[in-house]
PDB file of N, CA, C, O and CB in Angstrom:
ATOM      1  N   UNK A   1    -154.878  54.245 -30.474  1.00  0.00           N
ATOM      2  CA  UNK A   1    -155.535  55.434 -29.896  1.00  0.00           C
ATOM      3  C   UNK A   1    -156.973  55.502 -30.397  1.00  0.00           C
ATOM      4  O   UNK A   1    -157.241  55.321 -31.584  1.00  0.00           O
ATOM      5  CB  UNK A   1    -154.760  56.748 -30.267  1.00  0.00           C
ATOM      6  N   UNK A   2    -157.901  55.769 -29.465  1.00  0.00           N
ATOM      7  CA  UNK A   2    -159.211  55.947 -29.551  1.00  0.00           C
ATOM      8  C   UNK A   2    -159.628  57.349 -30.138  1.00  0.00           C
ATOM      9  O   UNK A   2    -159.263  58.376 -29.565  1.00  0.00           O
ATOM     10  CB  UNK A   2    -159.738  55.719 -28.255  1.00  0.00           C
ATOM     11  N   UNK A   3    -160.688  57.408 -31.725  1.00  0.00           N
ATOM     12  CA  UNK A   3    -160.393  58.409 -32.157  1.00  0.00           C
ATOM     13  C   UNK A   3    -161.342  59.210 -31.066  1.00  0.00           C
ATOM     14  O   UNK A   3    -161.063  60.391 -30.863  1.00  0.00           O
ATOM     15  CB  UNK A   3    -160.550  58.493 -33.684  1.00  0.00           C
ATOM     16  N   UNK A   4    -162.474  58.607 -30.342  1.00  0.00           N
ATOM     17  CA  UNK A   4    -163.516  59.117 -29.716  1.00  0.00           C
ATOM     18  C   UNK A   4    -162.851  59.794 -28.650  1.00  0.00           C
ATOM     19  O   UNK A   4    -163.201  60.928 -28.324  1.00  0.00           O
ATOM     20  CB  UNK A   4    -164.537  58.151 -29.329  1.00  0.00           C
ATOM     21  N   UNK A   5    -161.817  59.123 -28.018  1.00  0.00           N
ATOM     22  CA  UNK A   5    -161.225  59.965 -26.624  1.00  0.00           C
ATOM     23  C   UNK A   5    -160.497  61.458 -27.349  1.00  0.00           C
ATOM     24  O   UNK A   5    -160.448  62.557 -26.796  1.00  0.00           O
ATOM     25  CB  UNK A   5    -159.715  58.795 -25.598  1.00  0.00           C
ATOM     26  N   UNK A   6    -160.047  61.158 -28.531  1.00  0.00           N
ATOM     27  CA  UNK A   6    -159.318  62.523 -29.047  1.00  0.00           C
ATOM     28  C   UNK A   6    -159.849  63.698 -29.101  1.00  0.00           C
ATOM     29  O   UNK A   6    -159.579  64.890 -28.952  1.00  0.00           O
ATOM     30  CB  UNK A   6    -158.927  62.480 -30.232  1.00  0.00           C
ATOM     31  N   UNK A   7    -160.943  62.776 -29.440  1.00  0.00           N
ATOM     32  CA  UNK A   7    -162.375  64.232 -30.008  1.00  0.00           C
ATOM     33  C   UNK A   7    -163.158  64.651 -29.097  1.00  0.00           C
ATOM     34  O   UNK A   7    -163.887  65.633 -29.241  1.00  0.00           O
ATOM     35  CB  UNK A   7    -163.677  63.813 -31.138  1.00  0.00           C
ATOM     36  N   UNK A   8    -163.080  63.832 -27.881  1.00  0.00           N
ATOM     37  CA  UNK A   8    -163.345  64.804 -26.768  1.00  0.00           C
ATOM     38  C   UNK A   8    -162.746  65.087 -25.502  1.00  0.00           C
ATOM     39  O   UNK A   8    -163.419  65.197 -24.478  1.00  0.00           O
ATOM     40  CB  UNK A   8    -164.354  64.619 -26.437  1.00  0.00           C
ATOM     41  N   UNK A   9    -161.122  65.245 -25.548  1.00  0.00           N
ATOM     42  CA  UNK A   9    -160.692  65.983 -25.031  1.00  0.00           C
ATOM     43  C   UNK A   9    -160.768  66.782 -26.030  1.00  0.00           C
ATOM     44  O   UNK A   9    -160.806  67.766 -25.291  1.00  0.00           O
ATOM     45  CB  UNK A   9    -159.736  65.743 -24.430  1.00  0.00           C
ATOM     46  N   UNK A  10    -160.825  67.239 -27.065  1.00  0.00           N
ATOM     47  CA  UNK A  10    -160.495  68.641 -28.302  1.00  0.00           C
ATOM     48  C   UNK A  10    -161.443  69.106 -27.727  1.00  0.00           C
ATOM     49  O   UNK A  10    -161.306  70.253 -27.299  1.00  0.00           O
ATOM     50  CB  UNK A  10    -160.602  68.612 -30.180  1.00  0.00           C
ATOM     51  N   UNK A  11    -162.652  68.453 -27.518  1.00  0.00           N
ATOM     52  CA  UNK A  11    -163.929  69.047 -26.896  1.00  0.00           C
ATOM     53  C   UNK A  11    -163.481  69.983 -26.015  1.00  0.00           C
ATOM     54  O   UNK A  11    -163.436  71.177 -26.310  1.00  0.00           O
ATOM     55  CB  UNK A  11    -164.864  68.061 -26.166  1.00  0.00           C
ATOM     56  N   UNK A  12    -163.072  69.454 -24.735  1.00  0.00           N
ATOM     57  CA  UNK A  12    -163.457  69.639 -23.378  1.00  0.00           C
ATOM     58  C   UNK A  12    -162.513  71.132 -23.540  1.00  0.00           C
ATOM     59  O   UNK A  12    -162.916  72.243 -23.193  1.00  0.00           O
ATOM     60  CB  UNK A  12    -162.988  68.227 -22.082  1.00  0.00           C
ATOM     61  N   UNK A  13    -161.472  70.896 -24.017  1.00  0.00           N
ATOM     62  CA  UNK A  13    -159.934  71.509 -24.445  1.00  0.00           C
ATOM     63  C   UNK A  13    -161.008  73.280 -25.086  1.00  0.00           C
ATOM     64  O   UNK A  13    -161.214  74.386 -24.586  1.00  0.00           O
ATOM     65  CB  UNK A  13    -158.694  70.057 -26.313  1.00  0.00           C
ATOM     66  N   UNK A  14    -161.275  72.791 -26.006  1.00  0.00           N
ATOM     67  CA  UNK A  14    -162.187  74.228 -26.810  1.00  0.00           C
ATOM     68  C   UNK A  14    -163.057  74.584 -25.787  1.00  0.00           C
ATOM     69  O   UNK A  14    -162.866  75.741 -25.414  1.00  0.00           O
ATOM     70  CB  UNK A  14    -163.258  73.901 -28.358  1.00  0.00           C
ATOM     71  N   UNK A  15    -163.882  74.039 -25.244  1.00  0.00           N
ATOM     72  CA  UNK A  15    -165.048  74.231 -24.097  1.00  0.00           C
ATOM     73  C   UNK A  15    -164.400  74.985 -23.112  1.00  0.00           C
ATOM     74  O   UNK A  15    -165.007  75.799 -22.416  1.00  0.00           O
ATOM     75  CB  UNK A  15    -165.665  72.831 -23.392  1.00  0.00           C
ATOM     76  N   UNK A  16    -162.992  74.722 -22.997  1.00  0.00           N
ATOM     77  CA  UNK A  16    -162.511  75.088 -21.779  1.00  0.00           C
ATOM     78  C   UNK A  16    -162.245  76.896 -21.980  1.00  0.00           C
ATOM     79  O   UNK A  16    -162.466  77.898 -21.300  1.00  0.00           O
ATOM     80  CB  UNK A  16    -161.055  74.074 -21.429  1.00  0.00           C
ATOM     81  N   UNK A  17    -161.661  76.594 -23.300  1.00  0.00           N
ATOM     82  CA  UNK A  17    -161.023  77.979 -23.897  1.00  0.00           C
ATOM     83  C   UNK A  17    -162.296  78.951 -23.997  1.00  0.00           C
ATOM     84  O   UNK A  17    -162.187  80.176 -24.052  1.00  0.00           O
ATOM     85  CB  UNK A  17    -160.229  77.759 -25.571  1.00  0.00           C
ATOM     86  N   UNK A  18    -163.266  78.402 -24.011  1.00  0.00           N
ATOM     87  CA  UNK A  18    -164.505  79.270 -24.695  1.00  0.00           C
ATOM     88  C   UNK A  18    -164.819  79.976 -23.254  1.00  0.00           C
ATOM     89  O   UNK A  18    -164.895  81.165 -22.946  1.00  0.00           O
ATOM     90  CB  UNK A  18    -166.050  78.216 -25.512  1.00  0.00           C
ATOM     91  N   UNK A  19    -164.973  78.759 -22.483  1.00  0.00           N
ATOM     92  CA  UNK A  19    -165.583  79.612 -21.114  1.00  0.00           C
ATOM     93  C   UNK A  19    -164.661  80.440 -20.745  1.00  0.00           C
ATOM     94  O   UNK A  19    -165.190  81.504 -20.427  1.00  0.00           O
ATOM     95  CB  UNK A  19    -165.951  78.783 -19.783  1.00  0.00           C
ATOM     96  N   UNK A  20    -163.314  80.470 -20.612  1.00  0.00           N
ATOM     97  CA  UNK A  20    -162.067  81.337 -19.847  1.00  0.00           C
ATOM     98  C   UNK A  20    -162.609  82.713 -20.903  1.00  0.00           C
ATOM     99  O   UNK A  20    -162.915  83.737 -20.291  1.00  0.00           O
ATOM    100  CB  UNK A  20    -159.919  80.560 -20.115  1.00  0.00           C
ATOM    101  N   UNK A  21    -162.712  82.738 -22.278  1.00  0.00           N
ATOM    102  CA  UNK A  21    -162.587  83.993 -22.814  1.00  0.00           C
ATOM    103  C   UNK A  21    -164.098  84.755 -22.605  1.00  0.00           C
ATOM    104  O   UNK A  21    -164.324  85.885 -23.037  1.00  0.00           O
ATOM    105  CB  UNK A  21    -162.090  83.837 -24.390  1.00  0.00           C
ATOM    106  N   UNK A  22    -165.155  83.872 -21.815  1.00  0.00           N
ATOM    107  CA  UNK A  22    -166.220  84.706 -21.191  1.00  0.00           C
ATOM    108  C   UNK A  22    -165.907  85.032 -20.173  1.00  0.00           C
ATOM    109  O   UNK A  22    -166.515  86.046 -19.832  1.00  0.00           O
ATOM    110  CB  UNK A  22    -167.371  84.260 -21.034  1.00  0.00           C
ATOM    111  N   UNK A  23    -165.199  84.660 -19.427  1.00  0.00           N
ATOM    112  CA  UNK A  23    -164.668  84.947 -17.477  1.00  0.00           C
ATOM    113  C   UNK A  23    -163.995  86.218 -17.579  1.00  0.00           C
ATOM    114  O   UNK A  23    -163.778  87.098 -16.746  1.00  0.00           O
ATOM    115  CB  UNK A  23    -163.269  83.628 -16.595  1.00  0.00           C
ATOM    116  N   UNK A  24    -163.726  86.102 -18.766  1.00  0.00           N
ATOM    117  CA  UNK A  24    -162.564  87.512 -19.070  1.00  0.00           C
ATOM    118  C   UNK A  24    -163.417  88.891 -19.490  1.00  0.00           C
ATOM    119  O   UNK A  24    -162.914  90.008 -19.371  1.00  0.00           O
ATOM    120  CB  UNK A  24    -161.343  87.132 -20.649  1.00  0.00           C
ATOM    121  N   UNK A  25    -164.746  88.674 -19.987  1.00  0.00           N
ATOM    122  CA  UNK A  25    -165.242  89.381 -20.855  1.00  0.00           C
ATOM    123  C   UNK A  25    -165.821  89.996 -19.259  1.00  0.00           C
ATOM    124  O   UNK A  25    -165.884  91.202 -19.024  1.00  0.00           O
ATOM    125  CB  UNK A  25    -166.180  88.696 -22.273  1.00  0.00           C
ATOM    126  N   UNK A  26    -166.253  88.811 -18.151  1.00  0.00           N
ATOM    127  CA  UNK A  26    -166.651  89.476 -17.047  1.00  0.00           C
ATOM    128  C   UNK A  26    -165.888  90.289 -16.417  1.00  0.00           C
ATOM    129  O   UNK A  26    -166.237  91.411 -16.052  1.00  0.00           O
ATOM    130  CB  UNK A  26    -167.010  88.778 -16.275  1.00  0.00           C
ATOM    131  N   UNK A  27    -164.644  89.722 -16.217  1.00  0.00           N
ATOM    132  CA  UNK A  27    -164.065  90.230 -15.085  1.00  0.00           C
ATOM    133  C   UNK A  27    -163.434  91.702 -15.447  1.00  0.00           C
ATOM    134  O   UNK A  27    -162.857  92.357 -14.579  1.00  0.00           O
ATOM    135  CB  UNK A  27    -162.999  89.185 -14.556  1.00  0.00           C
TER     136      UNK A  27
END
């Protein structure tokens, strides 16, 4: 396993979470 692919899906994964809990702050 590629440690680079891990660390950025964790990325994309947190990135993802971050934006949903601003969508929320909008809506």
């Amino acid at each position: 396993m590629e440690a680079e692919r891990i660390n950025a899906v964790a990325n994309q994964m947190t990135d993802l979470k971050g934006r949903a809990s601003e969508l929320r702050r909008y809506l």
